[in-house]
C-alpha positions in Angstrom: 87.2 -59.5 -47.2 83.9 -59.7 -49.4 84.3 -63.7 -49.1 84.9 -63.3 -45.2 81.9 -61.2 -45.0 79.5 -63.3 -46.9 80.3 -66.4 -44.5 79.9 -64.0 -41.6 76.3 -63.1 -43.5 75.6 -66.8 -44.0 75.9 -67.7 -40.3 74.0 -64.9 -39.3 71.2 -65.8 -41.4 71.6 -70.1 -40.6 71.4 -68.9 -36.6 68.2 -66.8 -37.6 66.8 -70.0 -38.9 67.8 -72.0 -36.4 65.8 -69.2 -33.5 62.8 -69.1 -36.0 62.4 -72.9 -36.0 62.4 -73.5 -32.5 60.1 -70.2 -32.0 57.7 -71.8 -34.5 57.7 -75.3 -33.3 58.1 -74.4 -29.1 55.3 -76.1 -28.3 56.8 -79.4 -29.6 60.1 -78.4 -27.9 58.2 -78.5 -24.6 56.2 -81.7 -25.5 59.4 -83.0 -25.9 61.8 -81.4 -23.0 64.1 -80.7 -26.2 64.5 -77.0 -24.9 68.2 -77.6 -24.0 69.3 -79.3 -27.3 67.3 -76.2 -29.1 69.7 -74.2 -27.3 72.5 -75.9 -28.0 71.7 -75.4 -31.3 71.5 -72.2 -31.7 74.2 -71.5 -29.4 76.4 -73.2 -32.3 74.9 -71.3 -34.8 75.5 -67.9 -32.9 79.0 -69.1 -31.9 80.0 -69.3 -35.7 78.8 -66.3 -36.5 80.9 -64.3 -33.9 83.7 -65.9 -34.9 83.1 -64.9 -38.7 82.8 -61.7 -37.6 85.7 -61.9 -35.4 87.9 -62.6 -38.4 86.1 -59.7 -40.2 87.1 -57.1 -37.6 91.0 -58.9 -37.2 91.0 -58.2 -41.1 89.8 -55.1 -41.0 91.9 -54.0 -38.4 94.6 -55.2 -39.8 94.4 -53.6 -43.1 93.5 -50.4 -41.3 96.7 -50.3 -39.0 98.7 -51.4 -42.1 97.5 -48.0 -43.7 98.4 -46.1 -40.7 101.7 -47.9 -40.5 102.3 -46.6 -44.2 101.3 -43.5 -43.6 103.4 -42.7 -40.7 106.5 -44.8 -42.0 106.2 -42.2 -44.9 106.1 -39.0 -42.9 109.1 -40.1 -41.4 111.4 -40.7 -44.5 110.7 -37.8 -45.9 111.6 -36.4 -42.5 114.9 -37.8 -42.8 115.7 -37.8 -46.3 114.8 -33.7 -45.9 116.2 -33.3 -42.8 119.8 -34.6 -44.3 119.2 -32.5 -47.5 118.7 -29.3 -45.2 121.7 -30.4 -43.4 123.7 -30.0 -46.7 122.3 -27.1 -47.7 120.3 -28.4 -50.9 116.9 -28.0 -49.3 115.4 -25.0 -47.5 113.2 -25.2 -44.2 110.0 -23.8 -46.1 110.3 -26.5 -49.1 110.4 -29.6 -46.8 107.5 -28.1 -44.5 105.4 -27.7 -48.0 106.8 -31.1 -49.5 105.9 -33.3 -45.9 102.5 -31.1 -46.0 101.4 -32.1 -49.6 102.8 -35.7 -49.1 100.5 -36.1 -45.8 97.4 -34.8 -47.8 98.0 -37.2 -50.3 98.6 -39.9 -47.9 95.5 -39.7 -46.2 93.2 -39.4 -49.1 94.9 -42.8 -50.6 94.3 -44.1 -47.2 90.6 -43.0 -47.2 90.4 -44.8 -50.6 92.2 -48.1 -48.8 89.4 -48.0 -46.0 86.8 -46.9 -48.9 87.8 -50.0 -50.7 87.9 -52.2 -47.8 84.1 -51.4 -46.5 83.4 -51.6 -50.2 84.2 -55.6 -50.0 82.7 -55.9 -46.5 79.4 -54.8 -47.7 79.3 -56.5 -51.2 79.6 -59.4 -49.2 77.1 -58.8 -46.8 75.0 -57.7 -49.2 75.5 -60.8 -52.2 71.9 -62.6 -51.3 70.0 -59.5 -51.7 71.6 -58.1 -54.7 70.8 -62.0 -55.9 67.0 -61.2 -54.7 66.7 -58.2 -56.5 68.2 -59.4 -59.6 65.8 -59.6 -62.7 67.5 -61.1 -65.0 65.9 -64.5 -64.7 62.4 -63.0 -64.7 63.7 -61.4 -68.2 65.0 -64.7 -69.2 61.5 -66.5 -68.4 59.3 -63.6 -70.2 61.8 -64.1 -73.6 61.3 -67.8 -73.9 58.2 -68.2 -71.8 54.4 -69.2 -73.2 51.9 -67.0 -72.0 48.7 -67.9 -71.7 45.4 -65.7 -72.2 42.2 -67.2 -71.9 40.1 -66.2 -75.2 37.5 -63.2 -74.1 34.4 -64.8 -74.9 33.3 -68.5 -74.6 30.0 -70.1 -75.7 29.5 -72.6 -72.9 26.3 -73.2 -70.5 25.2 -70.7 -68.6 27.6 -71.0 -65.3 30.2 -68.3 -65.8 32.5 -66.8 -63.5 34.6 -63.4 -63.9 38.6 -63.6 -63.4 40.0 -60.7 -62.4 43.0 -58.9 -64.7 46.8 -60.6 -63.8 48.9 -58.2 -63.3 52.7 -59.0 -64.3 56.0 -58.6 -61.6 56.7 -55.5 -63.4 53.5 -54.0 -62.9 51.9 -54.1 -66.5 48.5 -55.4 -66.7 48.9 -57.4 -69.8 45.6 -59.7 -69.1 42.3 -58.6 -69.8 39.0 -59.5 -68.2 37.4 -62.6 -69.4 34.6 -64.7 -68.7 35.4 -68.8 -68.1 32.7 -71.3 -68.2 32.8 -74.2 -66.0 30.1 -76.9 -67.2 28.8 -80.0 -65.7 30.6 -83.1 -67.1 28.7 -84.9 -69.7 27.9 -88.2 -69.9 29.4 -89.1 -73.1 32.6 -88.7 -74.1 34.0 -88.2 -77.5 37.2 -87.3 -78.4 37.4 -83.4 -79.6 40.9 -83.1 -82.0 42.8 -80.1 -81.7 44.5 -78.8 -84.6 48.0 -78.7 -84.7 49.2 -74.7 -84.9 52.1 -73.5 -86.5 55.3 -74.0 -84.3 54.1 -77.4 -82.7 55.0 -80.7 -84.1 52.1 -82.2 -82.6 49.1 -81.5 -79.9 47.7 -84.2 -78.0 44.1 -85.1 -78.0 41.3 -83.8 -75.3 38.8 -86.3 -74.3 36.1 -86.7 -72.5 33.8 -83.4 -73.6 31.6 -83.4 -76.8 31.6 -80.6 -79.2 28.7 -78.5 -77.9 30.3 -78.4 -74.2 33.8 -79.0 -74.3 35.9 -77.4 -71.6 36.9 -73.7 -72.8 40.6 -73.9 -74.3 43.6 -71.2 -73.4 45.4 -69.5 -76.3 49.5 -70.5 -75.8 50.9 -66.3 -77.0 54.4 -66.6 -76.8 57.3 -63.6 -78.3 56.6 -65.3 -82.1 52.6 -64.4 -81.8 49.7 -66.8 -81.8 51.3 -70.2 -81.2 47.8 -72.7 -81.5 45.4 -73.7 -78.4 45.4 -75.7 -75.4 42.7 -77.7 -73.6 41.9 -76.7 -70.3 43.1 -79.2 -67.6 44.5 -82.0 -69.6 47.9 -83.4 -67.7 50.0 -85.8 -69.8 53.4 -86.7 -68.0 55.9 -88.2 -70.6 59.0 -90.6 -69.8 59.7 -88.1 -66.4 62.4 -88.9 -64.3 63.0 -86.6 -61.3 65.5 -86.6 -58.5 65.4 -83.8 -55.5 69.0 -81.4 -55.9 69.4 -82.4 -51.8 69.2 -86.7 -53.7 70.4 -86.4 -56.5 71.1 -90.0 -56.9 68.2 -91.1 -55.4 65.1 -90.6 -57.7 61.7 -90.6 -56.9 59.7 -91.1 -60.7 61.8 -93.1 -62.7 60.2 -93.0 -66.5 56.6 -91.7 -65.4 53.7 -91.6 -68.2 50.4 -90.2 -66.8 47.7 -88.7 -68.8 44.9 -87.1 -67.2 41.6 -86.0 -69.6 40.3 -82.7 -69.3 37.7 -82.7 -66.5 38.6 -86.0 -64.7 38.8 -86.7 -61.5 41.8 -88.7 -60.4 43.4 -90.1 -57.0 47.0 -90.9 -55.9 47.4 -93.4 -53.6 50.3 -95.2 -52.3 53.2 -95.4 -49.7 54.6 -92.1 -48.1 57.7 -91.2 -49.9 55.9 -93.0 -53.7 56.4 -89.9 -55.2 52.9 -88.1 -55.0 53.6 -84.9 -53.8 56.8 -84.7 -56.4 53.9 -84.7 -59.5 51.9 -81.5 -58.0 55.6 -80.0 -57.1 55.9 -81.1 -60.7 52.8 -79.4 -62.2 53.0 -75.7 -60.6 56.6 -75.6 -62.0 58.3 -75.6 -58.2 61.2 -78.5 -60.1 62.0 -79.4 -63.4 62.1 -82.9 -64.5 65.8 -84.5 -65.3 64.4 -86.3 -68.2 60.9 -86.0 -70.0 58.3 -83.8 -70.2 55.1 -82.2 -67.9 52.5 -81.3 -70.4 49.2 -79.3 -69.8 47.0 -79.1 -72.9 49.9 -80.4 -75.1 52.3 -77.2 -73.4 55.4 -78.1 -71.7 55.0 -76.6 -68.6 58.8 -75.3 -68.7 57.7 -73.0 -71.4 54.3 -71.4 -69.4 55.1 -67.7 -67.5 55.3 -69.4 -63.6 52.7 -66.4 -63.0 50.0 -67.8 -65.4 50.6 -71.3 -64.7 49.8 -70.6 -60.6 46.8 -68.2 -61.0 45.6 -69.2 -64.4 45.8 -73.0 -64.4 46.0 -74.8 -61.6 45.4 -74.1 -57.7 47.2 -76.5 -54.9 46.0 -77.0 -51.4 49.4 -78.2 -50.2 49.9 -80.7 -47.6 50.9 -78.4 -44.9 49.2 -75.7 -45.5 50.7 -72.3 -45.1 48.9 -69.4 -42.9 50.0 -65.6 -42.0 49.7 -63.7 -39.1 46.5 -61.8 -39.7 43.1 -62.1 -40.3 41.0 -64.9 -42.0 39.9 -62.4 -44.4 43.2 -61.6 -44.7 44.5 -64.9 -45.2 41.8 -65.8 -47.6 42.9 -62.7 -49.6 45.8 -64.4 -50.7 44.1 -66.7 -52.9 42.5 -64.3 -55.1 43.8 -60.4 -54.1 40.6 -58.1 -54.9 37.7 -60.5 -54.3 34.7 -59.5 -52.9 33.2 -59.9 -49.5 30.7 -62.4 -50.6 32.8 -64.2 -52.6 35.4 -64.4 -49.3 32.2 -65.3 -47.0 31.2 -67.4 -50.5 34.2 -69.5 -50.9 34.9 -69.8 -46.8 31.4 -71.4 -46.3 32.0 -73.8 -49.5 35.0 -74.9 -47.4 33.1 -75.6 -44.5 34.6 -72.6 -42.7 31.4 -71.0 -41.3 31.9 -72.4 -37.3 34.8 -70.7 -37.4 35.0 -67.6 -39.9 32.5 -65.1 -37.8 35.0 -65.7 -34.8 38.5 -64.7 -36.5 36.9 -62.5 -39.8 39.1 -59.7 -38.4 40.7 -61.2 -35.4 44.6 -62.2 -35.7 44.8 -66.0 -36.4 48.5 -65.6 -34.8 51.7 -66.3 -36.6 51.8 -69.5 -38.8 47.6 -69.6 -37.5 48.4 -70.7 -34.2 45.3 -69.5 -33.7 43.6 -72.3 -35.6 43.7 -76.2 -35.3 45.2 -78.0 -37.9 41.8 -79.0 -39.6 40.5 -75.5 -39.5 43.8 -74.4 -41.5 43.3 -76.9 -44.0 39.5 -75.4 -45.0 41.0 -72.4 -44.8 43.3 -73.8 -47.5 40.8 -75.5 -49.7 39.2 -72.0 -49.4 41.6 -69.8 -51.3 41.8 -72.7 -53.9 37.8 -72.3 -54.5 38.4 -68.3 -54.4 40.7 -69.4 -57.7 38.0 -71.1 -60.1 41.3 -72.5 -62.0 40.4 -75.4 -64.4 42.9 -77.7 -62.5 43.1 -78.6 -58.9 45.1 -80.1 -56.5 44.3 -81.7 -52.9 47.3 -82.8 -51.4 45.8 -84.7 -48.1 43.8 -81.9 -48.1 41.4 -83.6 -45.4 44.1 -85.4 -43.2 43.4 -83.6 -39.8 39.4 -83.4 -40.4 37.2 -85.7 -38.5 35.1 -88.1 -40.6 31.5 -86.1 -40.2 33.4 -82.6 -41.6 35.2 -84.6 -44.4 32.1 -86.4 -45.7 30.4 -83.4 -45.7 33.2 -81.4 -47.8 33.7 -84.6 -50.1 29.7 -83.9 -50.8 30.0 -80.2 -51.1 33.4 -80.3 -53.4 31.2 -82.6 -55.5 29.2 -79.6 -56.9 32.2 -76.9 -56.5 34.5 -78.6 -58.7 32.3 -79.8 -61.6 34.0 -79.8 -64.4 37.2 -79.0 -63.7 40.1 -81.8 -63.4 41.3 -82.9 -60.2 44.2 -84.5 -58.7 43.5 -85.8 -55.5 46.7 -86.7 -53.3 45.6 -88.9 -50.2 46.6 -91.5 -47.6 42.7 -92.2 -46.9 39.9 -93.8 -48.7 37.3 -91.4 -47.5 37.8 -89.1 -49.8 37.6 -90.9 -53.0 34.0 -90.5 -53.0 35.2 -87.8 -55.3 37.5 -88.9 -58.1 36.6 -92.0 -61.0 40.0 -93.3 -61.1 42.8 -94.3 -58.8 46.7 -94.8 -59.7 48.2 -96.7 -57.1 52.3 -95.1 -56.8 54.6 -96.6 -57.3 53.2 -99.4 -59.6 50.6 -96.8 -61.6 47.8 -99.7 -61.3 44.8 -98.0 -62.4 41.8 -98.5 -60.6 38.1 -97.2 -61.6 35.9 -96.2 -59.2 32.8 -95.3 -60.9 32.4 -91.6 -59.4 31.2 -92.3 -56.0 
């Protein structure tokens, strides 16, 4: 029964999918005249599911008329079994109306327990994906072998600082305090900075590209053993990885992969669709886990960073197709950085090039998915929430695709000054917006190209 009813579950909820994706793309549906196979579709989906359920309520009839059957079937030997006893004088009328009486009142409670039982089943079955949702043993599990990184509360670097607000953990603790991060203008030389190697760490890797007196502010790895050493702020190494989707798993996309990115640089992917350059930010915010080798930020293997410190603390992604809610634009910008300010939302909006927009939808519904909003203005609105974030590492995956040339050139120039000294991976198709990186690996042959910082 509990197996029945998590198929009839799992059909309701692939039918669901099937209505939301044709509700969410309808527009293309009618481009398309595709209205009728959309149909079809779900009409499939929504005739599996009544047929699970079908077989649910045969089963469950069946078990309940088997209960009745017993019941009944019982009642009536005893009835004849006593009426045979009475007959030869060993049993009195009174005793077989107080035996058939007690033996029907047990009857039905055991069959209440049957039917008990039986819905029991029906709705651990129906209810298996939501017990899995509300599990927390692998949030446990990550906390217990999971780094956590802190920032140190006080750094001695230039004078452009910028408050973080506290990070508050699933459970509801807040564990981080406020700090202060400094975010300096790249210097021209470039020394290498050693980082001592702390106990529990066979080795650190090197940052580059800072000198003493500014180098990027580092973030002390606490793990459940205490104090664990320090890592430099935006440094990406990528060592010997090999990664295959679980949908492929035959088929990989980076075979071997060694990438190191310096603390503060500015780097570009470029290369065929499919190459593998949306894999490495997938890679970075912890969505997969490499088969073979290791992701590395500041010498820390990502697999060992609390998920909720690596996405707010570390590194911010404007994703290729970015992702809005039905609400607001204030609202929506919200989600990059809950509790900010209104003029750091009208702050980081306008840095995004938002502003011929923003006044209009501030507090005005930008419809479901931001339907609302043409696919340029979503991706500003993206690229805002990342500024919002003032993380040390950023990624722009196509970030400009859908923007005419006049709006990206002008966001190239303004991104210029936003993310100063912070490392950047930049994810693109185009050569317009390389204005903004020094060096370009061309996927899949990782031919590095330097192109001066235009």
């Amino acid at each position: 029964m509990r197996e029945r009813q998590r198929q009839v579950q799992e059909a309701l909820g692939e039918a669901g999918a099937e209505a939301e994706r044709a509700l969410g793309n309808v527009h293309t549906l009618k481009l398309f005249a595709a209205e009728g196979e959309a149909l079809e579709r779900y009409g499939a989906k929504v005739t599996t599911a009544r047929r699970r359920a079908e077989e649910v309520g045969a089963a469950q009839a069946l078990s309940e008329a088997g209960v009745g059957l017993a019941l009944q079937s019982s009642a009536l030997l005893v009835l004849a079994v006593g009426g045979q006893q009475i007959l030869d004088g060993t049993l009195t009328y009174g005793d077989l109306s107080a035996f058939l009486l007690y033996s029907m009142m047990t009857g039905f409670g055991a069959g209440n327990v049957a039917t008990a039982y039986s819905e029991f089943r029906r709705a651990s079955g129906a209810s298996e994906r939501v017990m899995q949702l509300l599990e927390p043993r692998p949030a446990d599990l990550e906390r217990e072998r999971s780094v956590t990184l802190q920032l140190p509360t006080s750094t001695p670097i230039g004078p452009n600082t910028t408050p973080i607000m506290p990070i508050t953990t699933p459970m509801g603790t807040n564990t981080t305090p406020r700090v202060t991060i400094t975010t300096p203008m790249r210097p021209s030389t470039t020394p290498t900075v050693p980082i001592t190697t702390p106990p529990g760490f066979s080795s650190m890797a090197t940052a580059t590209r800072q000198s003493p007196a500014t180098a990027l502010p580092r973030i002390d790895a606490v793990g459940a053993a205490g104090a664990v050493g320090a890592m430099a702020v935006g440094q990406i190494e990528f060592e010997g990885v090999s990664f295959a989707y679980p949908s492929a798993p035959h088929r990989p996309v980076l075979s071997g992969l060694d990438l190191h990115v310096a603390a503060g640089e500015r780097v570009a992917l470029v290369g065929a669709s499919g190459s593998g350059k949306s894999t490495i930010a997938a890679l970075l915010a912890g969505l997969y886990a490499p088969q073979r080798g290791r992701v590395l930020l500041g010498g820390v293997d990502v697999d060992t960073i609390e998920r909720v410190h690596l996405r707010t603390r570390l590194l911010s992604v404007v994703p290729q197709e970015p992702a809005l809610f039905s609400g607001s634009l204030r609202e929506n910008l919200l989600v990059g950085r809950p509790g900010a300010t209104e003029a750091e939302l009208r702050a980081a909006a306008d840095a995004a090039g938002c502003a011929d927009f923003a006044d209009l939808h501030w507090t005005r519904d930008v419809g479901e998915r931001g339907l609302q909003l043409s696919g340029g203005q979503k991706q500003r609105v993206a690229l805002a929430r990342v500024l919002l974030r003032d993380t040390p590492i950023v990624i722009l995956d196509e970030f400009s695709s859908a923007l005419d040339g006049k709006m990206e050139a002008s966001l190239v120039n303004g991104l210029q000054r936003a993310l100063a000294g912070r490392t950047l991976l930049l994810i693109t198709h185009r050569t317009s917006p390389l204005g903004l990186v020094e060096r370009v690996i061309n996927l899949p042959s990782f031919a590095n190209t330097d192109v001066g910082g235009r």
